[in-house]
Backbone as JSON Lines, residues from 0, in Angstrom:
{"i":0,"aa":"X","n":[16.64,-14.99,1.74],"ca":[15.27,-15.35,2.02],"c":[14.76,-14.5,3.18]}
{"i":1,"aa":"X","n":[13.57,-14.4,3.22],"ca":[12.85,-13.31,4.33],"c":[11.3,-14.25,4.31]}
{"i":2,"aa":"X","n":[10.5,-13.59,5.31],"ca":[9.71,-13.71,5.78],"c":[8.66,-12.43,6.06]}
{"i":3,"aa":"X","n":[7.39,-12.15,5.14],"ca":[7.13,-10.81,4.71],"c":[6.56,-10.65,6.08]}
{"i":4,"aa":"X","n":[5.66,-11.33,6.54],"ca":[5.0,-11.07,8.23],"c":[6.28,-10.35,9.22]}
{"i":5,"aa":"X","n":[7.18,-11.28,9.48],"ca":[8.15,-10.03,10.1],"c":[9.03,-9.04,9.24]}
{"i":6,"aa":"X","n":[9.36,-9.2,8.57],"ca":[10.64,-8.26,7.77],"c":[9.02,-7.15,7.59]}
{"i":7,"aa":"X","n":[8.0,-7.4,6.96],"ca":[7.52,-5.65,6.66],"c":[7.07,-5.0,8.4]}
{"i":8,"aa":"X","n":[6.83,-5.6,9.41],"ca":[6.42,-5.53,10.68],"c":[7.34,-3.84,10.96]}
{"i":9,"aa":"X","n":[8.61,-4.24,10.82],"ca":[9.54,-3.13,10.74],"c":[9.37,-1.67,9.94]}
{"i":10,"aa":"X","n":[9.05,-2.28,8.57],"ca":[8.8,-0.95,7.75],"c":[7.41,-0.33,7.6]}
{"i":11,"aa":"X","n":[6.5,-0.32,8.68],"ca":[4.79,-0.19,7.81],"c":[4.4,-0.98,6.78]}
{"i":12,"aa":"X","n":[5.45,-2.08,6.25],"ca":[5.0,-3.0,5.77],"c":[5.66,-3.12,4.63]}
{"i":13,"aa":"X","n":[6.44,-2.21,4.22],"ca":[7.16,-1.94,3.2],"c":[8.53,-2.8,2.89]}
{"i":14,"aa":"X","n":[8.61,-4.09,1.9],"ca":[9.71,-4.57,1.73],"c":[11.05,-4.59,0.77]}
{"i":15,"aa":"X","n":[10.15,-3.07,0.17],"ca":[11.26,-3.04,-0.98],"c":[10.74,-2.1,-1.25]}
{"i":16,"aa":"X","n":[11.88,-0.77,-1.61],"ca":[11.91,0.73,-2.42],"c":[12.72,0.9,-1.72]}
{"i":17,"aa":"X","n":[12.98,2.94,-2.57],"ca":[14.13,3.39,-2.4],"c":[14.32,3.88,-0.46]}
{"i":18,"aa":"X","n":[13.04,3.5,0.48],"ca":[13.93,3.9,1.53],"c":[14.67,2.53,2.58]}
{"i":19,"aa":"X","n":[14.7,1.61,2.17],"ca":[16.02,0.59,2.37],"c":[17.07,1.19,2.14]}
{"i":20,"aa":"X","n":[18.16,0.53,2.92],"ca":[19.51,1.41,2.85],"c":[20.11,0.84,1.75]}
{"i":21,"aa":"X","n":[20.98,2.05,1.18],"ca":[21.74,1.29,0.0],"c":[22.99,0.54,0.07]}
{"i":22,"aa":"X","n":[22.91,-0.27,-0.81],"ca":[23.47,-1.91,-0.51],"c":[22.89,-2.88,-0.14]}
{"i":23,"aa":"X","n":[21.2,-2.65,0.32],"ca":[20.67,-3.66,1.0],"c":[20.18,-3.97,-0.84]}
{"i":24,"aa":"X","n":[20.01,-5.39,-0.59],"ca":[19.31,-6.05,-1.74],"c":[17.85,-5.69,-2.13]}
{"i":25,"aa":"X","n":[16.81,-5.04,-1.02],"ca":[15.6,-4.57,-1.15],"c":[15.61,-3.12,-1.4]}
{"i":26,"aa":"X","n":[16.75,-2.62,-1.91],"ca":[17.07,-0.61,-1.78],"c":[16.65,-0.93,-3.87]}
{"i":27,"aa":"X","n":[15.26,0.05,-3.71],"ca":[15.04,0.2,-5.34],"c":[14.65,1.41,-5.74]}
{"i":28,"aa":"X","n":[14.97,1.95,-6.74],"ca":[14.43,3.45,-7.18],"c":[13.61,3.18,-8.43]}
{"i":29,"aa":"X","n":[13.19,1.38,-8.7],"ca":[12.18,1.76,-9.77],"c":[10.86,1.12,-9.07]}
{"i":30,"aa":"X","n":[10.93,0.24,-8.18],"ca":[9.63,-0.17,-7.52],"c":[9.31,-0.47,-6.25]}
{"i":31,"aa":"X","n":[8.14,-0.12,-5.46],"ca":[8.05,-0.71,-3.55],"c":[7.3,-2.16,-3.79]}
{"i":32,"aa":"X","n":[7.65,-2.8,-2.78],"ca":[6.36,-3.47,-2.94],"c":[6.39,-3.81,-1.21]}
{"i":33,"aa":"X","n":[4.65,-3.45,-0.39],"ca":[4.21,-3.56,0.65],"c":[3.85,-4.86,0.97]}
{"i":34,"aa":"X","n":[3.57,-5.65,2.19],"ca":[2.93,-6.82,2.66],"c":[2.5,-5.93,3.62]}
{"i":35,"aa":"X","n":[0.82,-5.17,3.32],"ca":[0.33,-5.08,4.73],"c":[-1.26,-5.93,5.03]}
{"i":36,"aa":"X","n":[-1.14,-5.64,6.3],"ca":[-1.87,-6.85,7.47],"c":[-2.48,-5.43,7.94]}
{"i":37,"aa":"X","n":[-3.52,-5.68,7.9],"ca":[-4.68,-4.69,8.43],"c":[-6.13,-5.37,9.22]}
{"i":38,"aa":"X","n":[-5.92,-4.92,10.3],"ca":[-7.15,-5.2,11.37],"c":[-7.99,-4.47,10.36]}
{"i":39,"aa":"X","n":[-9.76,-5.58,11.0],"ca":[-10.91,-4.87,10.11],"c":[-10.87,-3.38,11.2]}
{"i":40,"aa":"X","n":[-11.29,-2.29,10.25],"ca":[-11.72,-0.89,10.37],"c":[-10.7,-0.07,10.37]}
{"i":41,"aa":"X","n":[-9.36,-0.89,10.02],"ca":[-8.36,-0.42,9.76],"c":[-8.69,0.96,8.69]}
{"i":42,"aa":"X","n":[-8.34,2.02,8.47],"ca":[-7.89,2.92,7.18],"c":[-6.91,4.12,7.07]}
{"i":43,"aa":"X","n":[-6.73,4.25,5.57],"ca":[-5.77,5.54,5.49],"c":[-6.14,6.97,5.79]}
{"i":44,"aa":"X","n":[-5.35,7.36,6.94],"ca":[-6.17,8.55,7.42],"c":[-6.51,9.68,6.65]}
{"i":45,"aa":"X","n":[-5.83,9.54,5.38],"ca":[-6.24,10.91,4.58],"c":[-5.82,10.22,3.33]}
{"i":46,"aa":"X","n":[-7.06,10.97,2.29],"ca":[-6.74,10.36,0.69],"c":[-4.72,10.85,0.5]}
{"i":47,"aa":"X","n":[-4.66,9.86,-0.01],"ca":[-3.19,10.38,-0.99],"c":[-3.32,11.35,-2.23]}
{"i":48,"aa":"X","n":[-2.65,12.28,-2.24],"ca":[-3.62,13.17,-3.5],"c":[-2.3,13.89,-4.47]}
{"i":49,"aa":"X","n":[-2.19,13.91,-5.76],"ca":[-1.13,14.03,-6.59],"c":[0.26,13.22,-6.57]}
{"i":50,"aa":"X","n":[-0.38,11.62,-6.77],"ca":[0.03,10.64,-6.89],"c":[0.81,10.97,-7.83]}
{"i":51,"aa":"X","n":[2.12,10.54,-8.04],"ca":[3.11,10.46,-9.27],"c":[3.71,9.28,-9.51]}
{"i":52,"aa":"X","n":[2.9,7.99,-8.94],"ca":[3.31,6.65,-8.85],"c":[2.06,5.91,-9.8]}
{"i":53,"aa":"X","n":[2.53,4.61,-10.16],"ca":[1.03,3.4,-10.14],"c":[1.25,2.69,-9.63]}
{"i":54,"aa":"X","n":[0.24,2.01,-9.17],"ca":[0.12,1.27,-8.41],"c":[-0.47,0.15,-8.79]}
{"i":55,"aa":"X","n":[-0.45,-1.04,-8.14],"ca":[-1.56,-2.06,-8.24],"c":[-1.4,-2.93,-6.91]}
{"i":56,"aa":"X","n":[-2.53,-3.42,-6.54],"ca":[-3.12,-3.66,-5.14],"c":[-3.42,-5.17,-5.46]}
{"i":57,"aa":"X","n":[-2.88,-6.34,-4.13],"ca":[-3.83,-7.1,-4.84],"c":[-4.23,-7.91,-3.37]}
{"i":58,"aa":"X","n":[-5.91,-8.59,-3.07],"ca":[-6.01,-9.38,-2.33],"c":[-4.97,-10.04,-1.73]}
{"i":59,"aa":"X","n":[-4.66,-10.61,-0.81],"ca":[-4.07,-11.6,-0.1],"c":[-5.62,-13.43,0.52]}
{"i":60,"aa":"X","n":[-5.97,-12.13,1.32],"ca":[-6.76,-12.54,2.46],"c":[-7.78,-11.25,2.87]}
{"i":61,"aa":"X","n":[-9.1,-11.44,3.66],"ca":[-9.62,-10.7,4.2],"c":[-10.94,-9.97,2.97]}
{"i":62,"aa":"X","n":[-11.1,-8.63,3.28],"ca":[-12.5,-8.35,2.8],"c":[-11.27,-6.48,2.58]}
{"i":63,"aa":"X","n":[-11.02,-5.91,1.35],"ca":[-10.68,-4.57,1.33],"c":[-10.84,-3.86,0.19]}
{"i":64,"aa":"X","n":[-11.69,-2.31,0.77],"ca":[-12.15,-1.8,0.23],"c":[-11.19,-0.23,-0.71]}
{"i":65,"aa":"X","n":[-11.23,0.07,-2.02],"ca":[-9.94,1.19,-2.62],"c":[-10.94,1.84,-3.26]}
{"i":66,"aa":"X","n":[-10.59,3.45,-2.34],"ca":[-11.62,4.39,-2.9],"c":[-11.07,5.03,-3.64]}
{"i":67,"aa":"X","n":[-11.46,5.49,-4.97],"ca":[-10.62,6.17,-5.89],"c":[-11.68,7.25,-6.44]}
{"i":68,"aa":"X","n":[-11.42,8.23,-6.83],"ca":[-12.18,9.36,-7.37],"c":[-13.59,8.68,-8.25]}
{"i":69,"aa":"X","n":[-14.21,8.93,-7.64],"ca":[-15.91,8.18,-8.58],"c":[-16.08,6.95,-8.25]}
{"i":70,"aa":"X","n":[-15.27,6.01,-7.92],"ca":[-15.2,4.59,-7.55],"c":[-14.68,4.04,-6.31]}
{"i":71,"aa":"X","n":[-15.59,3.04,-5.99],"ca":[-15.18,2.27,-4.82],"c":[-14.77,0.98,-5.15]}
{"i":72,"aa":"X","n":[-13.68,0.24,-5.09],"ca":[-13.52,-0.91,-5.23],"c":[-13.42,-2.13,-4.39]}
{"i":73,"aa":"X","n":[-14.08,-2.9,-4.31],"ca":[-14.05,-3.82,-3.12],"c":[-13.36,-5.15,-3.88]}
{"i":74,"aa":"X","n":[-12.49,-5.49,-3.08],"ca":[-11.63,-6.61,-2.82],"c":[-12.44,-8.04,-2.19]}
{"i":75,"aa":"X","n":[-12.8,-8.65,-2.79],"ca":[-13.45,-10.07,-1.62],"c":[-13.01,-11.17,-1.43]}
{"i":76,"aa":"X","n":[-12.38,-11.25,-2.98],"ca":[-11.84,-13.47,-2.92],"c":[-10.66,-12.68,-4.01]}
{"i":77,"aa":"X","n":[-9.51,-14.12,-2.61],"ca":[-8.15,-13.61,-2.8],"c":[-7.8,-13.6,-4.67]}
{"i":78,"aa":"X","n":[-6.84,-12.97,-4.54],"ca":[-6.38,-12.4,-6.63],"c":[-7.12,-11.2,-6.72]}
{"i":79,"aa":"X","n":[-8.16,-11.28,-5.73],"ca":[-9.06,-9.86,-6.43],"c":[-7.62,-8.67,-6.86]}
{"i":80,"aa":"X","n":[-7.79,-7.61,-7.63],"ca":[-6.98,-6.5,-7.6],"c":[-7.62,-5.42,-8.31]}
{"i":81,"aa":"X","n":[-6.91,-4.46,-8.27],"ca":[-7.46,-3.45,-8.72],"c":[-5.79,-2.58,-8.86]}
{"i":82,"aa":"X","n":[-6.03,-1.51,-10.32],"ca":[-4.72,-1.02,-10.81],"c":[-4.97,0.5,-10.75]}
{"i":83,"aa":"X","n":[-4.01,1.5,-10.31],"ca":[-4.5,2.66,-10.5],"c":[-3.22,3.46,-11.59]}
{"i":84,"aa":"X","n":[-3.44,4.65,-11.76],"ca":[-2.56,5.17,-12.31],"c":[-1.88,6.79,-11.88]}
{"i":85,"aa":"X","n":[-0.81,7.23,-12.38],"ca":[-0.09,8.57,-12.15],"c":[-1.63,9.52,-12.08]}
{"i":86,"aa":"X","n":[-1.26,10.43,-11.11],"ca":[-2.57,11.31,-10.74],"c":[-3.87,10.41,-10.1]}
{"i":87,"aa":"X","n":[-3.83,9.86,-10.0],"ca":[-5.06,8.88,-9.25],"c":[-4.7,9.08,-7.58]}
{"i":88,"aa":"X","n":[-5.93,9.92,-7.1],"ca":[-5.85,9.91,-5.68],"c":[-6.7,8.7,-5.13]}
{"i":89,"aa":"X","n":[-6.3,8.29,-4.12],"ca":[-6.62,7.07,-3.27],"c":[-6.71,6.94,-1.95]}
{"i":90,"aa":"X","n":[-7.84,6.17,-1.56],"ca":[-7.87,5.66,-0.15],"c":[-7.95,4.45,0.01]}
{"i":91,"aa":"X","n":[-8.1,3.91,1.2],"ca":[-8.52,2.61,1.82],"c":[-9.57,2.37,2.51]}
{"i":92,"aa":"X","n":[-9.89,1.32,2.75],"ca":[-10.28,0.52,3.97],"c":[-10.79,-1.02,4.54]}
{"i":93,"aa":"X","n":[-10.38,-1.43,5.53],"ca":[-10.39,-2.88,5.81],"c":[-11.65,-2.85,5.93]}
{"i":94,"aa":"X","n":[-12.68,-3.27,5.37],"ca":[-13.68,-3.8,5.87],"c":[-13.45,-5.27,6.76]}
{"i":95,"aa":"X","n":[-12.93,-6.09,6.53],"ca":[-11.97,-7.41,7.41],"c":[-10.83,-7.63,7.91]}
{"i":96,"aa":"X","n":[-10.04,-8.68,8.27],"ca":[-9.1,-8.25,8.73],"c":[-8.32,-8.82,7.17]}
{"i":97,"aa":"X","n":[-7.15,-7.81,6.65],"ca":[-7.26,-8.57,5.47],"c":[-5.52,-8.3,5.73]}
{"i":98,"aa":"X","n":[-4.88,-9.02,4.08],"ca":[-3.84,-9.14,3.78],"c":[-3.53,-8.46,2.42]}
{"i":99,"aa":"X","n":[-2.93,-7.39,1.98],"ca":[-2.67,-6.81,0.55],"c":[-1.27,-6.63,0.34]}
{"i":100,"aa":"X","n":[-1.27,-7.37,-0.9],"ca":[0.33,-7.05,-1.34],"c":[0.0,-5.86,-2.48]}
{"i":101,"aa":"X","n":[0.92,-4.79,-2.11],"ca":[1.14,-3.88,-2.84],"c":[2.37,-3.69,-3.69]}
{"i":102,"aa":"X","n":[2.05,-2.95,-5.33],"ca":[3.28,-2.38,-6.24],"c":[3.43,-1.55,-6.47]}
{"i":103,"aa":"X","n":[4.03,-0.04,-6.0],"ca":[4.28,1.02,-6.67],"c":[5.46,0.97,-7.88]}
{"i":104,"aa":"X","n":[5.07,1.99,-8.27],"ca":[6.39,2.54,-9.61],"c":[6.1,3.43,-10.01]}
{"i":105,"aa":"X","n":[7.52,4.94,-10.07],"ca":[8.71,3.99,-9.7],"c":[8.95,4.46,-7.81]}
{"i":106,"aa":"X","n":[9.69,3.98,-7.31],"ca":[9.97,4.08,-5.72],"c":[10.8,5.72,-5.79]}
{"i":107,"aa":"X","n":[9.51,6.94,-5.42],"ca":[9.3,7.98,-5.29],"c":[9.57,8.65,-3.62]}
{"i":108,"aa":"X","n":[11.15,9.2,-3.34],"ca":[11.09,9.84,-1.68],"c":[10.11,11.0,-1.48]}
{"i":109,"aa":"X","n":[9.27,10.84,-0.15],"ca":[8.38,12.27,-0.05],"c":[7.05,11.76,0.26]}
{"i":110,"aa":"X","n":[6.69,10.5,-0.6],"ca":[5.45,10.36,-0.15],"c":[4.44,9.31,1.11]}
{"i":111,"aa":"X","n":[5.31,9.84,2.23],"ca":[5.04,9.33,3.42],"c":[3.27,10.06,3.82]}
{"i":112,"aa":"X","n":[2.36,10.04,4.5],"ca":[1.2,10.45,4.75],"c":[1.55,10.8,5.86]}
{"i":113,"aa":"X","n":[1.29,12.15,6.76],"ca":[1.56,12.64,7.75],"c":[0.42,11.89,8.42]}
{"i":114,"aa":"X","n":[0.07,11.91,9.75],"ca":[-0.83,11.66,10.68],"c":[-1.6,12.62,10.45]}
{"i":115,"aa":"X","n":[-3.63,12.54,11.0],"ca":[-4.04,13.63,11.02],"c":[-3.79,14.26,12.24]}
{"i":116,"aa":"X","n":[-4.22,15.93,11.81],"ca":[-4.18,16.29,12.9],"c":[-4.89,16.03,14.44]}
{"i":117,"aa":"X","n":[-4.71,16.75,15.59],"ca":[-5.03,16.37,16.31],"c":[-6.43,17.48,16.43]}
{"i":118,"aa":"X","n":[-7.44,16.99,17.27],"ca":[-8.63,17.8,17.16],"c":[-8.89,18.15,18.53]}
């Protein structure tokens, strides 16, 4: 048993994929799945771009917004979700302070988002 508020606190929020150590019960190479907690104005500093995952996103709590090529999707009352697919570049953002459980597949090493640069 775990507790997603602290156990993802550790990983960026991440409680399961392949970068858990192996042997741990959360170490997977076919799926992640995130618990993140995002202050409002929270966002991803740079689109993700040649996605080789899908994904699907779903409400928790809060108000969040998933920008996807031509579309904006807003999140409002919890279940909301939204599904993307392989090649689908993506962003974020908290418009509230919200709660999203996330699913990738399959659990892909490499695609960490660097910081932006500095200006």
């Amino acid at each position: 048993m775990g507790r997603a508020d602290a156990d993802a606190a550790g990983d960026r929020g991440w409680l399961l994929g392949h970068f858990k150590p192996p042997g741990d019960v959360r170490h997977s190479d076919e799926v992640e799945i995130k618990w993140g907690v995002h202050q409002r104005g929270d966002e991803r500093a740079r689109w993700v771009v040649g996605e080789k995952r899908k994904a699907l996103l779903i409400l928790i709590s809060g108000r969040f917004r998933v920008e996807l090529p031509g579309r904006s999707v807003l999140l409002a009352e919890r279940g909301d979700y939204v599904v993307w697919g392989q090649g689908v570049d993506h962003s974020w953002y908290a418009e509230e302070e919200s709660v999203v459980l996330t699913v990738r597949w399959p659990s892909v090493p490499g695609y960490a988002v660097s910081p932006p640069d500095p200006e």
